[in-house]
C-alpha positions as CSV (number, residue, x, y, z in Angstrom):
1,X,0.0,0.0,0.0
2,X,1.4,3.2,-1.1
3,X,1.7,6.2,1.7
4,X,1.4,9.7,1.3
5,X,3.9,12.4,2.8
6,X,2.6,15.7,4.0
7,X,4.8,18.6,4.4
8,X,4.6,21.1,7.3
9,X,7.9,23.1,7.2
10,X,8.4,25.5,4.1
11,X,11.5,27.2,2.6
12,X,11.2,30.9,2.9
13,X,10.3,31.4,-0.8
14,X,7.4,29.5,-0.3
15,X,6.7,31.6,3.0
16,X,6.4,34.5,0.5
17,X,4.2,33.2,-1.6
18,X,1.6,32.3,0.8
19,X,1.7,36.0,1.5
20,X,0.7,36.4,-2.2
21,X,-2.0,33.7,-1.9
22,X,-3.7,35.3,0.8
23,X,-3.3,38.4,-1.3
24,X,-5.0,36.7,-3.8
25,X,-7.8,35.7,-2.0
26,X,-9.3,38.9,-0.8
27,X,-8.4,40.1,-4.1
28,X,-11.0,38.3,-6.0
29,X,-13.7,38.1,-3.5
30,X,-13.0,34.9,-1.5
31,X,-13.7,35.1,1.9
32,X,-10.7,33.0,3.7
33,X,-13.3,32.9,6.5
34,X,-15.4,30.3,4.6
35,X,-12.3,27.4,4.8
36,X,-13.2,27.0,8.2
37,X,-11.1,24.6,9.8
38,X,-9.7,23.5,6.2
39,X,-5.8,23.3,5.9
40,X,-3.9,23.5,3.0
41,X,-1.5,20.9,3.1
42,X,1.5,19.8,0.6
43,X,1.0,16.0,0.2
44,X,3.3,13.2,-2.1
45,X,2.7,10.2,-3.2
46,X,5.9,8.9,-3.6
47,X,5.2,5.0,-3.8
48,X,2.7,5.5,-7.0
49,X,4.8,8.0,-8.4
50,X,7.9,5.1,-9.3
51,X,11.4,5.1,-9.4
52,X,11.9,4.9,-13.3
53,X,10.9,6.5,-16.2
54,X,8.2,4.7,-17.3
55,X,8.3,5.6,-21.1
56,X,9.9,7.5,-23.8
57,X,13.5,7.4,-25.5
58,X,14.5,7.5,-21.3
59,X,12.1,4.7,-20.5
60,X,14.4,2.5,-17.7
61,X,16.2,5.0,-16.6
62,X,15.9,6.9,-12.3
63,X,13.6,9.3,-12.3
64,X,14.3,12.9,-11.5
65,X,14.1,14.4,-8.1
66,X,16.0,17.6,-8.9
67,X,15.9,20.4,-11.8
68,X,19.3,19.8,-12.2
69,X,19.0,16.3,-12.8
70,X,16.7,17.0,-16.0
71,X,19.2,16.8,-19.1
72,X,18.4,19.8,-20.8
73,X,16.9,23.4,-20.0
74,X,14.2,22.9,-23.1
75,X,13.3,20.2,-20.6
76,X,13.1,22.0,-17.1
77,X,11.1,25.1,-19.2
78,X,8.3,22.0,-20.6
79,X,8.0,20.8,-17.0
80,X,7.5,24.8,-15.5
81,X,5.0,25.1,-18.2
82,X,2.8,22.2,-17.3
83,X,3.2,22.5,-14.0
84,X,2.1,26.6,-14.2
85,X,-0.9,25.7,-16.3
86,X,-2.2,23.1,-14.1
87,X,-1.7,25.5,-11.2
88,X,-3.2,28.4,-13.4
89,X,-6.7,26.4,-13.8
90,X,-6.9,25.3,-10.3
91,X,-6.9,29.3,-9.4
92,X,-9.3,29.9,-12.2
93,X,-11.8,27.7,-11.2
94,X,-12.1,29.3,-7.9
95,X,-12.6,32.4,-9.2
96,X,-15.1,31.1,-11.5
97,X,-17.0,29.8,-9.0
98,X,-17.1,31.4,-5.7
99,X,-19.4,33.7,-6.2
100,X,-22.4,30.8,-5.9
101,X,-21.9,30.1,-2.6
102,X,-24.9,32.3,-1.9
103,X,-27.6,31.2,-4.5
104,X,-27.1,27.5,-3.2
105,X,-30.5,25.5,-4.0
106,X,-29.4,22.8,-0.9
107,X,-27.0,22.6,1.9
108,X,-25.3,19.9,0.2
109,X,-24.5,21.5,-2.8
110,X,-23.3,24.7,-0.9
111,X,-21.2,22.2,0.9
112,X,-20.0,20.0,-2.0
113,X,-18.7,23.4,-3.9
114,X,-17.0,24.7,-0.7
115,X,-15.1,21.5,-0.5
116,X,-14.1,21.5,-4.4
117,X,-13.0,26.0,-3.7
118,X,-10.7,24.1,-1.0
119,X,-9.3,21.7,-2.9
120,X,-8.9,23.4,-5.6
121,X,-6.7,25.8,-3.8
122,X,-5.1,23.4,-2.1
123,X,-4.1,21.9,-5.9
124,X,-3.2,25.4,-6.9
125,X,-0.7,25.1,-3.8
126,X,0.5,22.2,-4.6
127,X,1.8,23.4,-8.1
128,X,3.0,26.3,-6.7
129,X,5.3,24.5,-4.1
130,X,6.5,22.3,-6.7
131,X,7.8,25.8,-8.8
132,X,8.7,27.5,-5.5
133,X,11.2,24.7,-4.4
134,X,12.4,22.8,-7.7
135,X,13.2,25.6,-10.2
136,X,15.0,27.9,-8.1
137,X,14.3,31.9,-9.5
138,X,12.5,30.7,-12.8
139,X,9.6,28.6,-10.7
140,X,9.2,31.3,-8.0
141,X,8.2,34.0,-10.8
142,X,5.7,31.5,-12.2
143,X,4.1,30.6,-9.0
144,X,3.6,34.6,-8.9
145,X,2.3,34.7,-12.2
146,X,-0.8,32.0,-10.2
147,X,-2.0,34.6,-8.5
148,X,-1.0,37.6,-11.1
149,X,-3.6,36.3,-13.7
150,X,-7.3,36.2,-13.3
151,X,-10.2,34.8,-15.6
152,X,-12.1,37.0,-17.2
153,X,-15.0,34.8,-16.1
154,X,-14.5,35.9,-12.4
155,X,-17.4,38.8,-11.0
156,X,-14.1,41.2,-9.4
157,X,-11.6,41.2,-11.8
158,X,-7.8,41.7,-11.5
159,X,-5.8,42.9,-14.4
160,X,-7.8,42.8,-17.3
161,X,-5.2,42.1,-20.3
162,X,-4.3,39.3,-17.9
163,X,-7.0,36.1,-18.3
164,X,-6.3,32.7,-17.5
165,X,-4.2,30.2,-20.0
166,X,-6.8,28.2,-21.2
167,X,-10.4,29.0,-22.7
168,X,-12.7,27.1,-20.6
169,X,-11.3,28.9,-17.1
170,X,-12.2,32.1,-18.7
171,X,-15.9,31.5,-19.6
172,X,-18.4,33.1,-17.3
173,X,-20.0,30.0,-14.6
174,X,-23.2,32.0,-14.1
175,X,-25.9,29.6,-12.2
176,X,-26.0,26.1,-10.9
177,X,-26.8,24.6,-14.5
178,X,-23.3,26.0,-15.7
179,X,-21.6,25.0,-12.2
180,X,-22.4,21.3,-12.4
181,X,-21.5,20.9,-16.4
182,X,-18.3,22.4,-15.5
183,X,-17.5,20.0,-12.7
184,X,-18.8,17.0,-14.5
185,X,-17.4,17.9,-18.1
186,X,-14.2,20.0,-17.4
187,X,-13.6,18.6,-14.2
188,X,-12.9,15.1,-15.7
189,X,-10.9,16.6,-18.4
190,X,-8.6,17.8,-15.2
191,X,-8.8,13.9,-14.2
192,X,-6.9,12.9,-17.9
193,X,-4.6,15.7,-17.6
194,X,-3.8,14.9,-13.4
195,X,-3.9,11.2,-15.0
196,X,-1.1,11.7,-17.6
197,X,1.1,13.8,-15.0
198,X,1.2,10.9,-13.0
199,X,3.9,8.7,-14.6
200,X,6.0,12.1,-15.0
201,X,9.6,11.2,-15.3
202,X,10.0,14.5,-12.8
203,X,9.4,12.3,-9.7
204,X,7.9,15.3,-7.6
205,X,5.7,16.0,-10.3
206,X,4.3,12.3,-10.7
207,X,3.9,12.2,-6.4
208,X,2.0,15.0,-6.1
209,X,-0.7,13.5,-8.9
210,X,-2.1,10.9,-6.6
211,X,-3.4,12.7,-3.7
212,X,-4.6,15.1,-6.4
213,X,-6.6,12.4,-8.4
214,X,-8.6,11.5,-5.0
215,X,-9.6,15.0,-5.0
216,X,-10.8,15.0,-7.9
217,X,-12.3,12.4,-8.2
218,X,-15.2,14.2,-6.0
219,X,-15.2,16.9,-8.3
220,X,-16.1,15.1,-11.0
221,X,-18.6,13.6,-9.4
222,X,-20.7,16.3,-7.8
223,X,-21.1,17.2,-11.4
224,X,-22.3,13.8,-12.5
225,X,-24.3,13.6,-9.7
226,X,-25.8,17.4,-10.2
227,X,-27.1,16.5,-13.6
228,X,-28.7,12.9,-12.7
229,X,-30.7,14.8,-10.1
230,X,-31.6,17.7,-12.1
231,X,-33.1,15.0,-14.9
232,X,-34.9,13.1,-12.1
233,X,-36.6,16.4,-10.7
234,X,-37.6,17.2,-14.3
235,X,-38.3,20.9,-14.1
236,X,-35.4,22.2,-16.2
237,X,-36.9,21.0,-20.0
238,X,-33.7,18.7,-21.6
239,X,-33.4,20.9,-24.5
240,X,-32.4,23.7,-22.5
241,X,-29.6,21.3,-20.7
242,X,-28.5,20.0,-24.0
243,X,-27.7,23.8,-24.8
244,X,-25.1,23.8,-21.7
245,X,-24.3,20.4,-22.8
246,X,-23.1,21.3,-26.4
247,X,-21.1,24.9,-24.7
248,X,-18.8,22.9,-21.9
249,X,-18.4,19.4,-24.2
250,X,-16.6,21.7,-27.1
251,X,-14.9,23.7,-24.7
252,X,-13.5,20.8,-22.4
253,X,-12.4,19.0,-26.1
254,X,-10.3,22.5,-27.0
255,X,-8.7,21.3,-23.8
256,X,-6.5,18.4,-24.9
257,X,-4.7,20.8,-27.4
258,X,-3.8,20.9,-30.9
259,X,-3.8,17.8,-32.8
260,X,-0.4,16.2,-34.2
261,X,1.4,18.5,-31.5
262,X,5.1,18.2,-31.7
263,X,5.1,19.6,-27.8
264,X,3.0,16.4,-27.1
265,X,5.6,14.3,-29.1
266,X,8.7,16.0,-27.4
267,X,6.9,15.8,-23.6
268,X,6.5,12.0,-24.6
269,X,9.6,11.6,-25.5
270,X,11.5,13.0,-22.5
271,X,8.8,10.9,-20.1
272,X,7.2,13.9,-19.2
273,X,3.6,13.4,-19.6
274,X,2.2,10.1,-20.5
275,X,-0.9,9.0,-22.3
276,X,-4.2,8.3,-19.8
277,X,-3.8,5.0,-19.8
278,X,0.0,4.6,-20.3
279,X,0.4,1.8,-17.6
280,X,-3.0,-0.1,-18.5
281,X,-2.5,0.1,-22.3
282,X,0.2,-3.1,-24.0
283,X,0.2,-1.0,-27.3
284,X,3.5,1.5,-28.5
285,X,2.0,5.3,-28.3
286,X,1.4,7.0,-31.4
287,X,3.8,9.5,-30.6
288,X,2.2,11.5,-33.4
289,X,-1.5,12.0,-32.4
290,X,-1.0,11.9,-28.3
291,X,-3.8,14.6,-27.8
292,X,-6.0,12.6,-30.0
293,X,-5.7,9.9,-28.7
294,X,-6.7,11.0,-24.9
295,X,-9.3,13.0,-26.4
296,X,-11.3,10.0,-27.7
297,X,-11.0,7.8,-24.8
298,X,-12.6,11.6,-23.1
299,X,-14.9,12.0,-25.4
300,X,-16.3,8.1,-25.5
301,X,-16.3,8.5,-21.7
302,X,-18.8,11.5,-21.6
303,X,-21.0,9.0,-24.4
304,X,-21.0,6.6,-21.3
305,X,-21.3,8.8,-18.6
306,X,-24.5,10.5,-20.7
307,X,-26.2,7.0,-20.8
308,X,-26.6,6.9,-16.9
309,X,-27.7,10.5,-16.8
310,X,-30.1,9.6,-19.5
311,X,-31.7,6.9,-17.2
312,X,-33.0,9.8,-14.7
313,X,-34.8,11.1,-17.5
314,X,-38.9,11.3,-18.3
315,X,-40.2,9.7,-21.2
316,X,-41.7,12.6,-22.5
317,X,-38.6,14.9,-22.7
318,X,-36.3,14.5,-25.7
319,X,-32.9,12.3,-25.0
320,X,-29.9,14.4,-23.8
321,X,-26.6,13.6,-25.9
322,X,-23.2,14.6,-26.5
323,X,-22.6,16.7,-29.4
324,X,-20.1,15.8,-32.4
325,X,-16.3,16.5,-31.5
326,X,-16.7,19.0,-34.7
327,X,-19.0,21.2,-33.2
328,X,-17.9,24.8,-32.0
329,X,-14.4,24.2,-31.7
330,X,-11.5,26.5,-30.9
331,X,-8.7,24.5,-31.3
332,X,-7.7,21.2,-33.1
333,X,-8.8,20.4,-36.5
334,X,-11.8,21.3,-36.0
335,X,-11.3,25.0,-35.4
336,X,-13.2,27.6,-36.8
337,X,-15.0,25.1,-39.2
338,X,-18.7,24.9,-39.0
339,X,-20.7,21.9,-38.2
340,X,-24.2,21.0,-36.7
341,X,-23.9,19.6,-33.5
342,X,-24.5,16.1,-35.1
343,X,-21.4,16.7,-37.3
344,X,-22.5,17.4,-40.3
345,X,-20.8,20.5,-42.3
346,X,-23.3,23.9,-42.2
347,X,-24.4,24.9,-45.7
348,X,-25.9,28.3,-44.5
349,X,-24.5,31.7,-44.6
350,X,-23.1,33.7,-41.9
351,X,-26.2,35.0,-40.3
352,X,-27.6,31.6,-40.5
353,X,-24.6,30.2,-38.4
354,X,-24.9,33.1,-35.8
355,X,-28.6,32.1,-35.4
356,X,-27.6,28.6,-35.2
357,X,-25.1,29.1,-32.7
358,X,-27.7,31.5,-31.0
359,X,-30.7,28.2,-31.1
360,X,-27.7,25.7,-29.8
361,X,-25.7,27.2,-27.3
362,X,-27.3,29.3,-24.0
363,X,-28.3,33.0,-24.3
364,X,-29.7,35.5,-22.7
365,X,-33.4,34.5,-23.1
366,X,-32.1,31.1,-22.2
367,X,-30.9,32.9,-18.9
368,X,-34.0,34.5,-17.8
369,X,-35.8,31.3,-18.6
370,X,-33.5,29.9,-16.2
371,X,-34.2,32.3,-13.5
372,X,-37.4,31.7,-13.6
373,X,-37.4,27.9,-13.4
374,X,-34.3,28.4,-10.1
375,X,-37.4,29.8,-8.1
376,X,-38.3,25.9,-8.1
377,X,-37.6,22.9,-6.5
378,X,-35.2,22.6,-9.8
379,X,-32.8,19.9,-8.1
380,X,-33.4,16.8,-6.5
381,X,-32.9,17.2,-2.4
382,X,-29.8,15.6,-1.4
383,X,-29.2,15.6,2.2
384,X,-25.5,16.1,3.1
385,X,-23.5,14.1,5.6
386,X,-20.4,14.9,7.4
């Protein structure tokens, strides 16, 4: 059985940044008085983590514990970078979200997205103590750079010409509806990203993965679990979740990257991020088409994960589904093209395509319908225990 280390004692760059944290906090409207008794705690999975590198030209060989161990300084910069955008959309989700707290429709859902602000944060930590004290000056500016960015999503902005990395932690979480498609759809693309992490060749990296998966794994779930009982209560018609359904699917797909990236390839290469399944799967990895490949086993998981909510559903209401991966997408091959959310190309002209987009994806009249139906029992009662 593997353990998990917790550290108590940080080095005085870390120190500093907590100041910055806390900083943060009040900056964008999060009360630190709403942790409660929470603690952020650094914790590492060493035993799951491994001793060798796992795969890539590499494969066989000790894992690194130490910048300096990392052959090249191409290297060190590809291991900052995914260790600051993981950190950067932990942050961004809290600022995305906070500001629900008070429009709650159960205790256990006030509850369930307290514990996801907190662990979140504590993520966001994590990532930040790994830049802090493995990358000497180079990691401590990017930890700044956490708490220097803000999404544009979030109600009391920061700097403006500064948004978040990555396109789904900059769109606007408005209501409940948006709050548990996030957590179910882009929560459990963070699961595949956390997932790949894990067999990092940068042992420090791959330890802190584990604890984080657990985490997450919650997450993930209260947004499953959100949808299943808004289908059961049945006040919220289907086609007006399928609209929230086809905006956070094509989103949460833009997420896995460009297609036939060579920074894919190289990160394979050096061990530092595997594929999803890299220690279930016996076949050789299409270095080539790494993002596509984790993007299909994501995207036939949401199929999957649809069928169960689809069992909650009435009879009479028309059968929730997951729109083509060719739909409204900003990045891949896909980008910019236009397709129905079945898949097939769109023969109209623009103003066609802007109404379709209007007709498919939420708006405002969507919005006050929503407003309107929130003054319901709109959600199944979930008691919450401790």
């Amino acid at each position: 059985m593997s353990t998990t280390d917790t550290v108590d004692v940080y080095a005085p760059n870390f120190e500093a940044w907590i100041d910055q944290f806390q900083e943060w906090q009040t900056r964008i409207g999060f009360d630190p008085s709403w942790l409660g008794d929470y603690r952020f705690e650094i914790k590492f999975d060493w035993d799951t983590a491994g001793d060798t590198i796992e795969f890539g030209d590499f494969e066989g060989m000790p894992k690194w514990d130490r910048r300096m161990q990392v052959p090249q300084q191409t290297v060190r910069d590809a291991i900052i970078n995914m260790v600051s955008v993981q950190g950067d959309t932990e942050f961004a989700s809290v600022e995305q979200q906070w500001h629900l707290l008070d429009s709650a429709p159960t205790e256990y859902d006030r509850k369930s997205a307290m514990r996801i602000m907190c662990e979140e944060q504590r993520h966001g930590w994590q990532m930040a103590y790994v830049l802090c004290n493995y990358f000497g000056d180079q990691g401590i500016r990017e930890a700044q750079k956490l708490l220097e960015r803000n999404s544009s999503a979030n109600p009391i902005r920061g700097e403006e010409d500064r948004p978040r990395l990555l396109g789904s932690f900059n769109e606007p979480i408005d209501h409940w509806l948006d709050f548990f498609c996030f957590t179910h759809f882009i929560d459990r693309d963070g699961k595949y990203q956390l997932k790949m992490l894990s067999t990092s060749s940068f042992k420090p990296l791959a330890a802190s993965m584990g604890p984080m998966l657990k985490e997450e794994s919650f997450h993930l779930g209260t947004g499953a679990n959100g949808l299943r009982r808004i289908v059961t209560q049945g006040v919220i018609p289907c086609s007006l979740i399928q609209k929230h359904i086809n905006k956070w699917v094509s989103t949460g797909l833009d997420l896995f990257g460009v297609d036939e990236s060579t920074s894919a390839q190289w990160a394979y290469v050096y061990g530092i991020k595997g594929r999803f399944d890299e220690r279930e799967s016996d076949k050789p990895a299409d270095r080539e088409h790494l993002n596509e490949a984790s993007r299909a086993l994501y995207f036939e998981e949401l199929h999957k994960e649809m069928e169960r909510i689809n069992a909650r559903r009435n009879d009479s209401e028309p059968a929730l589904f997951i729109p083509s991966d060719k739909f409204n997408r900003s990045v891949g091959k896909f980008q910019g093209d236009r397709h129905d959310v079945h898949g097939n190309p769109f023969e109209g002209n623009d103003a066609e395509w802007e109404q379709y987009l209007y007709d498919t994806l939420p708006n405002a009249d969507d919005d006050a319908q929503l407003q309107e139906y929130f003054k319901e029992e709109w959600i199944q009662y979930r008691e919450w225990k401790e």
